[in-house]
C-alpha positions as CSV (number, residue, x, y, z in Angstrom):
1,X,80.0,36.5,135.7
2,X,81.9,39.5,134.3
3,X,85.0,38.3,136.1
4,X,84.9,34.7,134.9
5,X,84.4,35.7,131.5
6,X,87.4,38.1,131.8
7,X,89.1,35.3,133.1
8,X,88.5,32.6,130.4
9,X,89.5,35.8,127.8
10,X,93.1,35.8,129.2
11,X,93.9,32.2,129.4
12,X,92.6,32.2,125.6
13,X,95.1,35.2,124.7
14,X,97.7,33.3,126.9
15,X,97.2,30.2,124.9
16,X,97.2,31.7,121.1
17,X,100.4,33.6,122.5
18,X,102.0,30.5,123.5
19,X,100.8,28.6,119.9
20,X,102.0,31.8,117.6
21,X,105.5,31.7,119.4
22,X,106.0,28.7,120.0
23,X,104.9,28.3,115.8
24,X,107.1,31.0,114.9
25,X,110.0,28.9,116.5
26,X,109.6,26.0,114.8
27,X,109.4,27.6,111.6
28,X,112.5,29.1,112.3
29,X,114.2,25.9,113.2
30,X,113.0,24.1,110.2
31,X,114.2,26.5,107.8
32,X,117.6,26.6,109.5
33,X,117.7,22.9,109.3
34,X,116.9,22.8,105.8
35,X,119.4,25.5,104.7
36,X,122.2,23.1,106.6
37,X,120.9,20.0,104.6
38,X,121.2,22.4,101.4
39,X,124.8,22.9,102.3
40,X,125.8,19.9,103.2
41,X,124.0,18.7,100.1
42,X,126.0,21.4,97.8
43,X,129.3,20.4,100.0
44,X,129.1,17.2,98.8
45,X,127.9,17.8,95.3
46,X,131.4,20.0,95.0
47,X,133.6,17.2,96.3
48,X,131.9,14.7,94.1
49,X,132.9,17.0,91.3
50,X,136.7,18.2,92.6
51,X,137.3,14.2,92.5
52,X,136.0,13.5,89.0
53,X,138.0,16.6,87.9
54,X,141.0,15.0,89.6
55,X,140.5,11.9,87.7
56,X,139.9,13.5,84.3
57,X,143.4,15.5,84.8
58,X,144.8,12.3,85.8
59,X,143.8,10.6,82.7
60,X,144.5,13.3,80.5
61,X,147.9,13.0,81.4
C-alpha cells in the first residue's frame, strides 16, 4: 500500500512539474510576442509620422 501511494505521489509531483514549466513557457512566449506586436506597432506609428512630416515640409515649401 505504502509503495503505491508513494507511487501515485511522484506521478502527481511529475505532473505539477510538467504544468508549472510548461506554464512558465508560455508566459514567456506571450510576452515576447506582445513586445514584438508593440514594436512593430510603434514602427509603424513612426513611419506614419516621418511621411506626414515629409508632406508638411513639402507643402511648406
Amino acid at each position: 500500500m505504502a509503495t503505491q501511494i508513494l507511487t501515485l505521489v511522484g506521478v502527481l509531483i511529475g505532473a505539477l512539474t510538467s504544468y508549472f514549466a510548461t506554464a512558465s513557457v508560455e508566459r514567456a512566449k506571450f510576452r515576447r510576442e506582445m513586445t514584438t506586436r508593440w514594436d512593430e506597432r510603434k514602427l509603424e506609428t513612426y513611419i506614419e509620422y516621418v511621411t506626414c512630416i515629409k508632406e508638411i515640409s513639402r507643402a511648406g515649401s
